[in-house]
Backbone bond lengths (Angstrom), bond angles and torsions (degrees), N, CA, C in turn:
res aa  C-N    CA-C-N  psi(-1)  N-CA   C-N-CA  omega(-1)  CA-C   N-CA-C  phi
1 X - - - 1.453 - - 1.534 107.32 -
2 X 0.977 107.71 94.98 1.720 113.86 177.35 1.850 110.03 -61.45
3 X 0.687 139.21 -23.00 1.282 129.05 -173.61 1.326 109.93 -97.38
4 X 1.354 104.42 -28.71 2.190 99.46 166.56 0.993 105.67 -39.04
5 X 1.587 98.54 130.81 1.866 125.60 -179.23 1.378 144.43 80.70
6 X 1.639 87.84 -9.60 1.729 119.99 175.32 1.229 105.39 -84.23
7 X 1.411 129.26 106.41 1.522 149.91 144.24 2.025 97.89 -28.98
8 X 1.532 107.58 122.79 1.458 116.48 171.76 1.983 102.06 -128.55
9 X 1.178 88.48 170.39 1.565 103.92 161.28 1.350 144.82 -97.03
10 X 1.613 132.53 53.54 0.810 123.78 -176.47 1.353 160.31 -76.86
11 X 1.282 152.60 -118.39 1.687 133.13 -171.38 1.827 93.80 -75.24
12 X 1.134 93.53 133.09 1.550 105.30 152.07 1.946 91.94 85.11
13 X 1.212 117.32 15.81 1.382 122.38 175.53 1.863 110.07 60.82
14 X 1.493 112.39 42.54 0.846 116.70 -167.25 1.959 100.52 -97.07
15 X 1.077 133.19 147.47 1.683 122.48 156.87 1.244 108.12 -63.82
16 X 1.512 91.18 149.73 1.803 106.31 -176.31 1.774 93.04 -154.80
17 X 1.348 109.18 111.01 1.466 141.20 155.04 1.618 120.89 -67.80
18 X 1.216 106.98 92.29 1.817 109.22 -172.07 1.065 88.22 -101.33
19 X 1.856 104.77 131.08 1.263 137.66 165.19 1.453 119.60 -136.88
20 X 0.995 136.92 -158.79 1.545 128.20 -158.41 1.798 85.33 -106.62
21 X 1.018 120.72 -179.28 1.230 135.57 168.07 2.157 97.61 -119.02
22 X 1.635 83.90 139.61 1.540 101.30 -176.55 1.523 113.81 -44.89
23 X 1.255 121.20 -41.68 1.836 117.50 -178.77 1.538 100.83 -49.83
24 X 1.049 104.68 -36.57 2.035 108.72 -153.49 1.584 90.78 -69.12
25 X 1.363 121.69 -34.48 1.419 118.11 178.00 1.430 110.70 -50.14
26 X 1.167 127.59 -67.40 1.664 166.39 133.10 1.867 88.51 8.92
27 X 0.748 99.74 -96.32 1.553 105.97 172.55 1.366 148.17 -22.81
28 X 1.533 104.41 -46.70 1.296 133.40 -171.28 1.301 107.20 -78.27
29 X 1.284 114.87 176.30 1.491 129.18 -167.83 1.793 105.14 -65.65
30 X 1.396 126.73 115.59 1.226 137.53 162.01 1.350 120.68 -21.49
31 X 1.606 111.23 -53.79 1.287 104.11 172.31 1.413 132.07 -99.05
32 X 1.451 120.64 23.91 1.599 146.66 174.10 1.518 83.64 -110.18
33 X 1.245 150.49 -14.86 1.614 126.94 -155.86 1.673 100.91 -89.35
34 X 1.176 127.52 -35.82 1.476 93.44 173.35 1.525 114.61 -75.44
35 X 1.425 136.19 -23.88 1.178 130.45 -177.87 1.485 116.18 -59.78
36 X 1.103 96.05 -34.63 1.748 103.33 173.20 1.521 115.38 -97.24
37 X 0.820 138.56 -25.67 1.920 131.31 143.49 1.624 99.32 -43.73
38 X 1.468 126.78 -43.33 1.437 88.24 -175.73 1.321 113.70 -99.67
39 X 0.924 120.17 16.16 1.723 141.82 174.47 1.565 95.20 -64.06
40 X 1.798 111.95 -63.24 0.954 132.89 178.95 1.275 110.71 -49.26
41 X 0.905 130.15 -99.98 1.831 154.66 163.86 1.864 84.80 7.10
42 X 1.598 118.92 -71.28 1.562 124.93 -165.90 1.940 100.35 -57.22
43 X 1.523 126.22 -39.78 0.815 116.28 174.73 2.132 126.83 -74.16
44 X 1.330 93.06 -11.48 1.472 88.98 168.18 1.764 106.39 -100.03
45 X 1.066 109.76 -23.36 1.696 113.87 153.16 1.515 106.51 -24.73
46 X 1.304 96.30 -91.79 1.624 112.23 178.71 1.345 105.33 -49.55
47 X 0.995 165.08 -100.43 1.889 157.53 175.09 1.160 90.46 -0.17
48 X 1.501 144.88 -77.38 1.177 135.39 -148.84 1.540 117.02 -69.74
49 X 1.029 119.13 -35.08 1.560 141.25 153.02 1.367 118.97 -37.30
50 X 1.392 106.48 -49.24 1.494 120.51 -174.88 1.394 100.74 -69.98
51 X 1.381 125.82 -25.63 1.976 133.67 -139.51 1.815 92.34 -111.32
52 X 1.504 103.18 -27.31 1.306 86.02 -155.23 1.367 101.47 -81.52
């Protein structure tokens, strides 16, 4: 997914942080799943950063 982690502009010129949604973790290849949980984890990092 090329755009995981890239800050965009969406409706109303608001930021929008695309990251995977939690099932896709769940889903995905067993041995990619912790690399991408912490893929994840760093991208709600950054959201929370952005919020606080």
């Amino acid at each position: 997914m090329s755009e995981r982690g890239r800050w965009h502009t969406g409706l109303r010129e608001l930021p929008v942080l695309v990251t995977l949604h939690p099932s896709a973790l769940l889903r995905g290849d067993p041995a990619e799943r912790e690399s991408a949980y912490a893929q994840w984890l760093a991208d709600l990092e950054r959201a929370g950063e952005y919020l606080a």
